[in-house]
Structure formats: C-alpha cells, structure tokens
N, C-alpha and C positions, 0 to 999 in steps of 0.2 A: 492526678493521672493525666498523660498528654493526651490531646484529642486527635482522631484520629481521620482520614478524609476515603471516601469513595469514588473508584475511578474505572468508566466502563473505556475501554480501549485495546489496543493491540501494540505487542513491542515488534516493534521496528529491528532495536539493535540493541547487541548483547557482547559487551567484552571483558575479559578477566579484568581485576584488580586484585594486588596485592597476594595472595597465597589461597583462598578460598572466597573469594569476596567477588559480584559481579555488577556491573557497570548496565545500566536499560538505559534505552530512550521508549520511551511508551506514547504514542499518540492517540489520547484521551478525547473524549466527549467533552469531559466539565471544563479542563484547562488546556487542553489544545495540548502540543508537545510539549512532554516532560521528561526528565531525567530524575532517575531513580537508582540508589545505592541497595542491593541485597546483600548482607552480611550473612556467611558461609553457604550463600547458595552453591559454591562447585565444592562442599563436604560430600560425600561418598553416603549416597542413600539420602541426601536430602532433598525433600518433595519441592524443594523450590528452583531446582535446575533446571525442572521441565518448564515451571512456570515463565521462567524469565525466558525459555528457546524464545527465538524471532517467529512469528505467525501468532504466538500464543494472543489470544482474543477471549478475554472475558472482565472481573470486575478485580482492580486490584487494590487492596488496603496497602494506608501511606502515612504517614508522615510527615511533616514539611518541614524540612531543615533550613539553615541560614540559606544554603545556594543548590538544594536540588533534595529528591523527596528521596525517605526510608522507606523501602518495599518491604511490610512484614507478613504479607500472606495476597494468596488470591485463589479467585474461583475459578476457574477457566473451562469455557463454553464450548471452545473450539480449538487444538491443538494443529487441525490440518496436517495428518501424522501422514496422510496419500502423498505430501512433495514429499516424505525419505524415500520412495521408490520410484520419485519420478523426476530427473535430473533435469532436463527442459523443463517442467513445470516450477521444481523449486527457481532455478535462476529468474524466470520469469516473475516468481513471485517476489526473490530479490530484488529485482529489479523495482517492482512497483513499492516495495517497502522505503528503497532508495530514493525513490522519484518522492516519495510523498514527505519522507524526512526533509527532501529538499524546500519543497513548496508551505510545511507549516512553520509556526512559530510559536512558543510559549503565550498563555495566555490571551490565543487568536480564537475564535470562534471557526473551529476547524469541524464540528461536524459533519458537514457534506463530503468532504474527504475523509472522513472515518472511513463514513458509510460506505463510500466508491471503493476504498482501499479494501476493506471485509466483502464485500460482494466481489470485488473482479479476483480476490482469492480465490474464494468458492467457485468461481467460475472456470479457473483453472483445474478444478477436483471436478470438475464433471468431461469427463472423455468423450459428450458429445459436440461437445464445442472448441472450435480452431483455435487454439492460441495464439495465433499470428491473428486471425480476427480480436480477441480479448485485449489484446496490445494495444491495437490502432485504438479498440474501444476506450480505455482507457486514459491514453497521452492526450486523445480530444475530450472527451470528457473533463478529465485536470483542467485543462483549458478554462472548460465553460464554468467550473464548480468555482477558480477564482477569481472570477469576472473576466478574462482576459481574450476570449472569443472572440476573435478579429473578423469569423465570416467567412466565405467563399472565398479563395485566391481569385482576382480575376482573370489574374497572366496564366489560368488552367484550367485548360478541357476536358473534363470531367465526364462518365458517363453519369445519365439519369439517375440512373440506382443510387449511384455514388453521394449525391445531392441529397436523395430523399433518404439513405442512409446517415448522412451527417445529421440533418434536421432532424430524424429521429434519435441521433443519440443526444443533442444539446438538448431537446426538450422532453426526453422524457425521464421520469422518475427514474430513480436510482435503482430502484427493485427489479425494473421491469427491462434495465438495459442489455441484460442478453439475450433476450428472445424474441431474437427474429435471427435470421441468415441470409447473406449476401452470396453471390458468385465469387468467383476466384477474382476474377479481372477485377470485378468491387473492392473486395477485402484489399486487392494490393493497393489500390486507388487509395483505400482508408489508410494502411500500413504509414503511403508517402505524407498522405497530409497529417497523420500522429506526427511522422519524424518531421517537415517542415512546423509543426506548431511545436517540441520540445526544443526544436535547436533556434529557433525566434523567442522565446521565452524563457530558457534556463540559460545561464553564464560557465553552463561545468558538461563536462562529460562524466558519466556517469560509470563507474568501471563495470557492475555486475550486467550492463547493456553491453560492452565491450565483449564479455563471454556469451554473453543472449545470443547475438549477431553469429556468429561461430557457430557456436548448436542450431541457431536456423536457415 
C-alpha cells in the first residue's frame, strides 16, 4: 500500500488539465511550495473542486510522484467563501497569493509566510480594517519574513507614526499584525514604502496588482 504524507497549507493556484483533471500549487508548512495533481476534481459534484479553489486553507493528503504530488483528499478549515462577494477583496487576496507564490520555493522553510499569507487573508474578511492598510502591511512584512529588510530609506521624510508603524510591523508577531491603526497620511506613507520595497525586491510585475491598482 503507498504511503501517504500530510500537508497543513493553502493553494495558491488552481488550473484545468486535460478534461476533468486539475493542476495546485499549494504552499505548505512541511514542504514549503508544492505542486499537486487532482484527478477528476472538475467532475460535476465532486467534493474536490472546492477543495483545490485558491484560498482554500487546511490539511491536504498526498502522494509523491516522480515530479510533483497526488492530491487525494483534504480537510479544509477555511474556504474564505466572504471574497465571492467581495471583488476588491478577492483581487487583493490574489494578489497576496501571487506575491507569495513568487517569493517561496519547494522544499524552503516557508512557514513564516504561510502564516502572514492565512492571516493577512483573514484580514481582508474583517470589514473593520482598510485594505489599502492590509497591503502596505503586508508587501513590508514579506520583506522582513525573508530576511530582506533593508531599514528606513534615508532619502525619506517620513512622518513619526509612519516609523513607529514600520517598527511595529517588522517586529511584531504575525498574529498580532493588525491591530493597531494608523491615520490616512500614515497608511499612504506605508502604501509608498510596500511598493518601494516590492519593486526593489521582486524581478516581475505582478498582473492581479495590475487589476488591484484599478479598483483602488
């Protein structure tokens, strides 16, 4: 009997293959980003269509094939079914799906971006918090999570808040990084230093930020 492996993560990305067959990238806990084959997830009533949508967050059983894993079942904890009725929030959430497919890699010790990627979702489902704040939170955060935290610009005049806002998001826990709020003039201050630290740090443009920008 094959043995079989457990995998707590969230898919990313989800595309047809062949006639009912579908295509994950799943960014796990144990193995960092994986890719993963579901055979007749898009059959008509099969419980694994939902499974494989993108958001989907919980433990998925696998298999490990010569070049990427069998998805044959999963438990899923959290659907985040709030983005089908929330168009600015789903893209947003794309977008972070995006951004984090970019920055992991197979067999990386990606937990800390699990984490940030499931938490700044959920933080999108709560309607008391800016999304334009959740962004900026975010793209600096990335930052810090893969070592890459370069610090204050110095060529930028920042107000106070703005400072004691960064500081507080590089160093605080991951649980704890929405709560607090900034002013308007703050938030945009964060917005600019997100997009100065994505566009110093990543090689791509991003397309579902390309539609984000639009809607905001």
């Amino acid at each position: 009997m094959r043995e079989y492996v457990l995998a707590t993560g969230m898919v990313l990305e989800a595309t047809p293959v062949n006639d009912y067959d579908r295509r994950t990238v799943i960014l796990t806990k144990e193995f960092g980003k994986i890719t993963a084959f579901c055979r007749g997830a898009r059959r008509p009533n099969n419980k694994m269509l939902a499974v494989t949508n993108p958001f989907s967050f919980g433990t998925f059983k696998l298999y490990e094939g010569k070049n990427a894993y069998n998805l044959i079942d999963a438990d899923i904890s959290f659907y985040f079914e709030e983005l089908r009725n929330d168009f600015e929030g789903a893209y947003l959430g794309m977008y972070f799906l995006e951004y984090a497919s970019y920055y992991t890699r197979e067999n990386n010790d990606d937990k800390e971006m699990l984490r940030l990627l499931f938490q700044s979702v959920r933080a999108i489902t709560n309607p008391d918090i800016d999304n334009r704040l959740i962004r900026a939170v975010y793209e600096i955060k990335a930052v810090a999570v893969n070592g890459e935290f370069p610090g204050i610009p110095k060529d930028h005049e920042l107000l106070p808040g703005t400072i004691k806002a960064v500081s507080y998001i590089v160093g605080s826990s991951i649980e704890k990084l929405y709560a607090f709020t900034v002013s308007d003039k703050v938030r945009d201050e964060l917005l600019s230093l997100g997009d100065l630290y994505r566009r110093r740090f990543t090689d791509r443009d991003f397309k579902t930020l390309e539609t984000l920008e639009i809607l905001c």
